[in-house]
C-alpha positions in Angstrom: 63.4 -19.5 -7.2 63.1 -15.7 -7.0 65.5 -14.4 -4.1 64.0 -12.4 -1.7 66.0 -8.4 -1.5 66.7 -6.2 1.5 63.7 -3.7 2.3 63.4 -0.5 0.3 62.1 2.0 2.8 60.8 5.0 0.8 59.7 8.7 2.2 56.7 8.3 4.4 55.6 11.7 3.7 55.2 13.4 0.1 55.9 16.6 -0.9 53.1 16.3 -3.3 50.1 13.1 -2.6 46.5 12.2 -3.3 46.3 10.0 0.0 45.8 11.4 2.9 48.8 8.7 4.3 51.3 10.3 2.5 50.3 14.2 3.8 52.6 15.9 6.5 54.0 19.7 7.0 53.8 21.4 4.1 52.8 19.0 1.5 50.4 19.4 -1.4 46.8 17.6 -1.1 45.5 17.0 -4.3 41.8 15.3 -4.0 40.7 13.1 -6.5 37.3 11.6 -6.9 38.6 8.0 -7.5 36.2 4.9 -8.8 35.5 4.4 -5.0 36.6 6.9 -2.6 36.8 10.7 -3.4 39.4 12.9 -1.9 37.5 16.0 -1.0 36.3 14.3 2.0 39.6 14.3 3.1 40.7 17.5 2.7 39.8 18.5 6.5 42.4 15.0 7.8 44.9 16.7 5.2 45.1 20.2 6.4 45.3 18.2 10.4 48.0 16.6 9.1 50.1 19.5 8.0 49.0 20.2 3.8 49.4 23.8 3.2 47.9 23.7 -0.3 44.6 22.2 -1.6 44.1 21.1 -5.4 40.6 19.9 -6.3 38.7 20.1 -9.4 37.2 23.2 -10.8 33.5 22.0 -10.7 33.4 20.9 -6.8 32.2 22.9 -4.4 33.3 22.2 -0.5 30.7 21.8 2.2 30.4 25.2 3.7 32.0 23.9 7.5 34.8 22.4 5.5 35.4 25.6 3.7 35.5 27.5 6.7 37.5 25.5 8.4 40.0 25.7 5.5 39.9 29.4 5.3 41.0 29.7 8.8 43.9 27.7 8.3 45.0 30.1 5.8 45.3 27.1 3.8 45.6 27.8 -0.4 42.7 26.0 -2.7 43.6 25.6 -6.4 41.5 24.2 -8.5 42.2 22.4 -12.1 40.2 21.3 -14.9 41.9 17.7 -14.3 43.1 16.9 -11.4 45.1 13.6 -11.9 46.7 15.6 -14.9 47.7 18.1 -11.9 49.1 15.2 -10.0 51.6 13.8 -12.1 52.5 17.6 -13.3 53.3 19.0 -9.3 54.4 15.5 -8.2 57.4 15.9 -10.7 58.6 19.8 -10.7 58.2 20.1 -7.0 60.9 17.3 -7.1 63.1 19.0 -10.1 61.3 16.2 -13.0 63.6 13.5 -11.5 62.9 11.2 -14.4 64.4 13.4 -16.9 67.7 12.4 -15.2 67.1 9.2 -15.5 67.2 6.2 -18.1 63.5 5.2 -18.3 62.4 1.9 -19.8 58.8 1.3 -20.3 57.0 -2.4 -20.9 53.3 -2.4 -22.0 50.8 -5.2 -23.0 48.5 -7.8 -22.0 51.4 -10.7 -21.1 54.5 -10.7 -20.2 55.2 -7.5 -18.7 56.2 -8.5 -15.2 58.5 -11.0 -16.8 60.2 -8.8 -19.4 60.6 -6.0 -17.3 62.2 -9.2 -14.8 64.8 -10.1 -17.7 65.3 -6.5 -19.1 66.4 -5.5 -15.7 68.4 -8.7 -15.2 70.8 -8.5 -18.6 71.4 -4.7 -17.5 72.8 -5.6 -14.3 74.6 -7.7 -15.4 76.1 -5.4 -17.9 77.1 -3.6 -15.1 74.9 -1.0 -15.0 72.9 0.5 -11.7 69.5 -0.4 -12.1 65.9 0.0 -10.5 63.1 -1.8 -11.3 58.6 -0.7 -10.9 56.1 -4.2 -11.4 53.3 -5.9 -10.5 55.5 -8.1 -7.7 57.7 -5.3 -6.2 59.9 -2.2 -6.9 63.2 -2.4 -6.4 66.6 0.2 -6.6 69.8 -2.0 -6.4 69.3 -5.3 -3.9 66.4 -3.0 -1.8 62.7 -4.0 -2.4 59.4 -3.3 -1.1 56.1 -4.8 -2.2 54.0 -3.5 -5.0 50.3 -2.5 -4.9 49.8 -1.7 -8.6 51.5 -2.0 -11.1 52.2 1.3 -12.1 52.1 3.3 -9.1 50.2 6.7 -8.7 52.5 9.8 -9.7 53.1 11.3 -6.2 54.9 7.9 -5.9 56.7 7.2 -8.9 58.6 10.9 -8.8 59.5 10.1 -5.0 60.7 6.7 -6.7 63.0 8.4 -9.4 64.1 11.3 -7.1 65.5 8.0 -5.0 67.3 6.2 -8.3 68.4 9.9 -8.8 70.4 10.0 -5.2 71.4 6.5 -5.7 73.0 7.1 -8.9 70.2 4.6 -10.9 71.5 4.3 -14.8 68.3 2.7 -16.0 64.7 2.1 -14.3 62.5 -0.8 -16.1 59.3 0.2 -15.2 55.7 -1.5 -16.4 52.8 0.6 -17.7 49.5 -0.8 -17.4 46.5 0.9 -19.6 44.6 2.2 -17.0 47.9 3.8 -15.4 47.9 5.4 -18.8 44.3 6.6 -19.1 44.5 8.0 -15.4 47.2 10.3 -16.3 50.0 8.0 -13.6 52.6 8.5 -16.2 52.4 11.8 -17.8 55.3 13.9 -18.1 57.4 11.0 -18.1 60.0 10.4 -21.5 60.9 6.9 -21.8 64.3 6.4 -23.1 63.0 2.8 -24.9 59.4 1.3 -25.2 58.5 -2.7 -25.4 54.7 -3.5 -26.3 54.3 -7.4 -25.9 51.0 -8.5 -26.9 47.4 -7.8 -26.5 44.3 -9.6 -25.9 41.0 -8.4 -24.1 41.4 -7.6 -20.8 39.7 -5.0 -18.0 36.7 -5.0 -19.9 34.9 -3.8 -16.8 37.6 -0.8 -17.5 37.1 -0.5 -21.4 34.4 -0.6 -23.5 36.3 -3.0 -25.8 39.8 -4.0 -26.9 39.6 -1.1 -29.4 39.6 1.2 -26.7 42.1 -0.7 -24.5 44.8 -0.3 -27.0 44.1 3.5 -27.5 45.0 3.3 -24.2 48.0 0.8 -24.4 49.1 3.1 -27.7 49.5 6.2 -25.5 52.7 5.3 -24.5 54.3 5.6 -27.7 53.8 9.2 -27.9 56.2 9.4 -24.7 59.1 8.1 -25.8 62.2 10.3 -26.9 62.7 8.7 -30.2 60.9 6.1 -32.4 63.9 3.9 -32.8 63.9 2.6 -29.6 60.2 1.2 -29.9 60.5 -2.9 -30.3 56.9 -4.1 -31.0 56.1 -8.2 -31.2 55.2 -8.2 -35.0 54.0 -12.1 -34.6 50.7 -10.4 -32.3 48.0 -8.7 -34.4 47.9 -5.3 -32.8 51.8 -4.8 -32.5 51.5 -5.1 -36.4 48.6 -2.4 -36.3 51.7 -0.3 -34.1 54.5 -0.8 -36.7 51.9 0.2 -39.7 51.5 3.7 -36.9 55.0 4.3 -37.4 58.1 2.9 -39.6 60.7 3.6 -37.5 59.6 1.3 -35.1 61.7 -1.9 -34.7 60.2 -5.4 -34.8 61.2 -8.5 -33.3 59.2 -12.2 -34.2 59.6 -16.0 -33.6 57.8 -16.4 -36.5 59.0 -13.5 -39.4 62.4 -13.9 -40.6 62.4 -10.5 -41.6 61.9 -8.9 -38.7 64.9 -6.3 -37.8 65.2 -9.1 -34.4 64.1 -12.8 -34.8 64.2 -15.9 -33.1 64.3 -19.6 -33.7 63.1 -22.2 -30.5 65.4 -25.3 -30.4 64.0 -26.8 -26.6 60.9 -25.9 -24.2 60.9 -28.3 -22.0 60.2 -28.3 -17.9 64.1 -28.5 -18.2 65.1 -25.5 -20.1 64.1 -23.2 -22.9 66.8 -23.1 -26.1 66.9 -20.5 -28.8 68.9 -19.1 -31.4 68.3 -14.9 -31.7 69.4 -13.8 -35.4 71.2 -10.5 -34.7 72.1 -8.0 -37.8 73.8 -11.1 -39.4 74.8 -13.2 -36.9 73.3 -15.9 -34.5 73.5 -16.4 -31.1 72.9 -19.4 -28.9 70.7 -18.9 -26.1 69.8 -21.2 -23.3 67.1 -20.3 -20.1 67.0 -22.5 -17.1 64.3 -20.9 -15.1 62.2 -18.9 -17.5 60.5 -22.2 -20.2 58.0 -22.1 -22.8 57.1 -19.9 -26.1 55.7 -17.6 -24.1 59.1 -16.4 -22.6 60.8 -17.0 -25.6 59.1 -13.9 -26.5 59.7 -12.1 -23.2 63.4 -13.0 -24.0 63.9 -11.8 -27.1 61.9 -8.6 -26.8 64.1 -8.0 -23.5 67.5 -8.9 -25.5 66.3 -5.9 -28.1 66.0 -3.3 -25.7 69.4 -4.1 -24.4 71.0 -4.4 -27.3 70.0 -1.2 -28.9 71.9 0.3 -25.7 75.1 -0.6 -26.9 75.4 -3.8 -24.5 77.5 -6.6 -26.6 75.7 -10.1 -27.5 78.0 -12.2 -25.9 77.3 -10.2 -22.6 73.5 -11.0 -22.9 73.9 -14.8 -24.0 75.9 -14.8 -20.8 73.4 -12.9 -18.6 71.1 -15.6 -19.9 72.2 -18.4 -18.2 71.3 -16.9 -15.4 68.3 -15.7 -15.3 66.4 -16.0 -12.0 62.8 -17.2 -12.2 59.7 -14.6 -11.8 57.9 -14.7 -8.1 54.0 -15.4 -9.3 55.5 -16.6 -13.3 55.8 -20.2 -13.6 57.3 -20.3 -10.1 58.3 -23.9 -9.8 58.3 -26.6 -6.9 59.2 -30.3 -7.0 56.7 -32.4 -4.6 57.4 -35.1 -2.3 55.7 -37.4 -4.6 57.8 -36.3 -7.9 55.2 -34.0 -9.2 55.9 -30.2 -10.5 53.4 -27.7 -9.5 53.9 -24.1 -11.0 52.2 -21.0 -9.1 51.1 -18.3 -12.4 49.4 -15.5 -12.8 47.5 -16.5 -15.4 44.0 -14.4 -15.4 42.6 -14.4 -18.6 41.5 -16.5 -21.3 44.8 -15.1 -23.5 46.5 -16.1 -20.8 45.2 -19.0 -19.9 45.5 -20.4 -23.6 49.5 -19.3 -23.3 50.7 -21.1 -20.3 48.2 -24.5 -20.2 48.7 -25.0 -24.1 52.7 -25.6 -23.1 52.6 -26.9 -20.1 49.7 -29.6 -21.8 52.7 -30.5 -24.1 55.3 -31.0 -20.8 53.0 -33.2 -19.1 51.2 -36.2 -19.0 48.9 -35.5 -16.6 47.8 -31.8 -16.1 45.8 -30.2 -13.0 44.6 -27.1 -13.2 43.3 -25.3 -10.0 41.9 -21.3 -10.5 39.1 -19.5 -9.7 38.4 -16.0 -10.9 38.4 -12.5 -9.5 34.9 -11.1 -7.9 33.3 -7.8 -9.0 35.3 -7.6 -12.3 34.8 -8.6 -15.8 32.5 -11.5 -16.2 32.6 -12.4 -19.3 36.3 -14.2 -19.2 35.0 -16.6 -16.9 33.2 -18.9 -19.1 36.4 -18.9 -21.2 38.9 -19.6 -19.2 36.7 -22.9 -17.5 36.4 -24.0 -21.4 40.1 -23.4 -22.3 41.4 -24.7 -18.5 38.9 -28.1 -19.1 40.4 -28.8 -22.7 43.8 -28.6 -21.8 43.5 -30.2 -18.0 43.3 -34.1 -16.6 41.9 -32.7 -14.0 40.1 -28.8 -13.1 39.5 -28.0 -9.7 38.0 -24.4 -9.2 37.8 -22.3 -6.4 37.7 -19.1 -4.7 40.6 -16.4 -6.0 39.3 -12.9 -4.7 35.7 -13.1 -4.6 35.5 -9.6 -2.9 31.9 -8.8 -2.5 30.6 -11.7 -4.5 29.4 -15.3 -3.9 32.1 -17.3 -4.7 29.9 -20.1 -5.3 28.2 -18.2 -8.2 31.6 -17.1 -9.9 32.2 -21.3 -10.3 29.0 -21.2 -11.4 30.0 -18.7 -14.6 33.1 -20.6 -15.0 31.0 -23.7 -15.5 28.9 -22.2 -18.1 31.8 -22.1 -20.5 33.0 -25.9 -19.8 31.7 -28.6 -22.4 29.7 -31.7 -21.4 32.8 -34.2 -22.4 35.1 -32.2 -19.7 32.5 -31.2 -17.0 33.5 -35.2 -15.3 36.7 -33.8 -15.2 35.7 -31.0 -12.2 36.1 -30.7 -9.2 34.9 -27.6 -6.9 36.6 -26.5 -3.2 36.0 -23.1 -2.4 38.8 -23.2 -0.1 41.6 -22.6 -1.9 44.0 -23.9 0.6 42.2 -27.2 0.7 41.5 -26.9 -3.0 45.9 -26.9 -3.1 45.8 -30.2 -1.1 42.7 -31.9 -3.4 45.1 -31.1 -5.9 48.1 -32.5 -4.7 46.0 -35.8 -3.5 45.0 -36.0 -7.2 48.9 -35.8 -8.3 51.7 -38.4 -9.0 54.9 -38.5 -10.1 54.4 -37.7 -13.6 51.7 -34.9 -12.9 52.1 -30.9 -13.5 49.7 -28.8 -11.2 49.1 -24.9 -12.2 47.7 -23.0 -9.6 46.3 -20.2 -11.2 45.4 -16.8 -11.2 47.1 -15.3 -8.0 50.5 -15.3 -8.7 52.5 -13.7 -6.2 49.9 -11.7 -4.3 49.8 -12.9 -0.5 46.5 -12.0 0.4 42.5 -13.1 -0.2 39.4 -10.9 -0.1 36.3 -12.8 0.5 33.5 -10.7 1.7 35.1 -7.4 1.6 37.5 -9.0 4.6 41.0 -8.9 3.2 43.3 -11.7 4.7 46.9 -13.0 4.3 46.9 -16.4 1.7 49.7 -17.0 -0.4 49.7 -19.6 -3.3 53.8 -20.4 -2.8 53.1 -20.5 1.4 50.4 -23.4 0.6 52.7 -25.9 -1.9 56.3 -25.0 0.5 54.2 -27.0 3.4 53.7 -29.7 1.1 57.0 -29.6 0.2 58.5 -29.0 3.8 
């Protein structure tokens, strides 16, 4: 199981920030009209808290008491034709562009991000070198960690982050870079040393228009890295082959393409262990994975092992490093019942998804539950897919509430339904509490049974009605099992 680090305790207050939290004596507020909230309406709790400058956009005007209140402050208004552009740009040179004295590793795609970044970060520790580490689950420099609330960070935080590594002497920092951190300007300015693109498969459609657009966005990376070469791309999914026809001197790595510059052969996925052979400029090398099982991380594994390779770390390290490889809090995060069954807490939130982890855990067990729900006030249209593929692979579905935010959970089921076949609809069962929905489960289980608990992963929280509350997928099976 994934082992808990000390805390990371970061700067409080930013030199540079967009949230009025982060603001104290002399910082920089820049205001941002976000999806939801927009940050000139806080520019009068930022100047009381100390800002001595104001960024906004060039096309706002501020209410006349608000303007006069900041004229008598004496306080500085800028304005910018983008002002999340502005951001990242003052959130780096007011710190010295921190990240240009670091090692920056970047992981994009649909799957397997939080994983590979997991592994990438794991094999370069164990070459020795100091590392630090930004994902969905947590960010971490050294042993010290802190939760995660996105997973790529806003820029005011990220260059605190690196001006951090940079004190403590950080050689690399594995980082993952979501598409919307990318469209939203989080990483700009930012050279990354390497670049891994995983996969992709439709996701935050109620973000993008359509995949098309999505990996414009994903694409964006590659034009910040320093050079080509250190670009792997997983030539076995249909858009990294669209991202090696882009550019030549990217380096591919495959399962299924022999020749690839990296490939792979799978010996073993079982519950037990996942074997493979990685074919490496000529020679082969055995590796075996205790905790992290499946195709799925096969591909996380080898795309990891061709990052760190190209740094100059030796094979025999990384077989080594292998074997030790800690599972993933929130990926495939394993627990032996009191009645003999496995239950695995994932992720999983989309059909691709979905398809990835229940096809190979279908061929593990004999009898499969499935428990998921899926998230309220985003993209519908995955729902109906993910009841059919969860009800073609499962014994036994049992859907309930995930983060319903503002909607009726009862009408998500209700899409999820839509999308599950006639044959399989005797198969469902429906508990919107997902607490009791875990126990139903576990009732349902024996000694030969798998359960996936779906679609939360590691996040220790529930909003239902707009009230966000503590839940945690892990807490509900560890008082089963204790």
């Amino acid at each position: 199981m994934y082992c808990k680090n000390s805390e990371l305790v970061l700067p409080h207050i930013y030199p540079v920030a967009c949230h009025t939290d982060n603001v104290g004596p002399g910082s920089v507020f820049v205001a941002i009209r976000g999806a939801e909230q927009n940050g000139e309406n806080y520019i009068t709790d930022a100047v009381e808290k100390g800002a001595s400058a104001i960024v906004m956009d060039e096309n706002s005007e501020l209410l006349p008491d608000v303007l006069v209140f900041v004229k008598e402050k004496g306080i500085k208004i800028s304005r910018v034709s983008n002002t999340r552009k502005a951001l990242a740009e003052l959130s780096s040179s007011v710190l010295g562009c921190p990240s240009s004295k670091l090692s920056v590793i970047g992981v994009t795609g649909t799957k397997g991000k939080t994983t590979s970044v997991y592994v990438i970060e794991h094999l370069l520790r164990c070459a020795g070198y100091k590392t630090a580490l930004l994902s969905t689950v947590e960010n971490k420099i050294g042993t010290m960690a802190c939760r995660a609330s996105l997973t790529t960070q806003q820029p005011d935080y990220l260059h605190v982050f690196f001006n951090e590594c940079v004190k403590q002497n950080v050689d690399y920092v594995v980082m993952e870079v979501a598409a919307q951190a990318l469209s939203l300007h989080r990483t700009d300015g930012i050279l990354f040393d390497s670049v891994l693109f995983t996969n992709l498969s439709l996701e935050h459609s109620e973000f993008y228009s359509s995949i098309e657009e999505y990996f414009k966005a994903k694409a964006l990376l590659f034009k910040q890295v320093k050079n080509p070469e250190f670009v792997f791309v997983n030539c076995d999914d249909e858009h990294g082959r669209e991202v090696l026809k882009k550019n030549l001197s990217y380096c591919s790595f495959s399962l299924k393409d022999k020749s690839s510059v990296f490939c792979a052969d799978v010996h073993e996925s079982s519950l037990k262990k996942l074997s493979m052979s990685i074919f490496d400029k000529g020679e082969c090398f055995n590796i075996e994975s205790f905790s992290l099982v499946g195709e799925f991380n096969a591909y996380n594994i080898l795309g990891a092992y061709c990052v760190v390779r190209s740094l100059g770390v030796f094979p025999k390290k990384l077989v080594k490093a292998c074997e030790s490889l800690p599972s993933v809090s929130g990926r495939l995060e394993k627990y032996k019942l009191p009645n003999g069954a496995h239950c695995f807490v994932d992720y999983a939130h989309n059909p691709s998804s979905y398809e990835a982890v229940l096809s190979t855990m279908r061929s593990f067990s004999s009898h499969l539950i499935v428990v998921f729900g899926a998230g309220g006030s985003r993209d519908v249209t995955k729902r109906p897919q993910m009841g059919k593929i969860a009800s073609q692979y499962a014994d036994v579905v049992v859907l309930t509430s995930d983060n319903p935010r503002t909607e009726d959970p009862s009408n998500i089921i209700n899409d999820i339904v839509k999308g599950i076949d006639r044959e399989n609809i005797n198969k469902v069962f429906v508990e919107l509490d997902r607490e009791k929905a875990i126990y139903k489960a576990y009732e349902f289980s024996g000694n030969e049974s798998t359960i996936m608990l779906l679609g939360k992963g590691p996040d220790e929280y529930q909003i239902i009605k707009g009230v966000k509350s503590f839940f945690s997928d892990s807490g509900v099976v560890k008082s089963i099992v204790w």
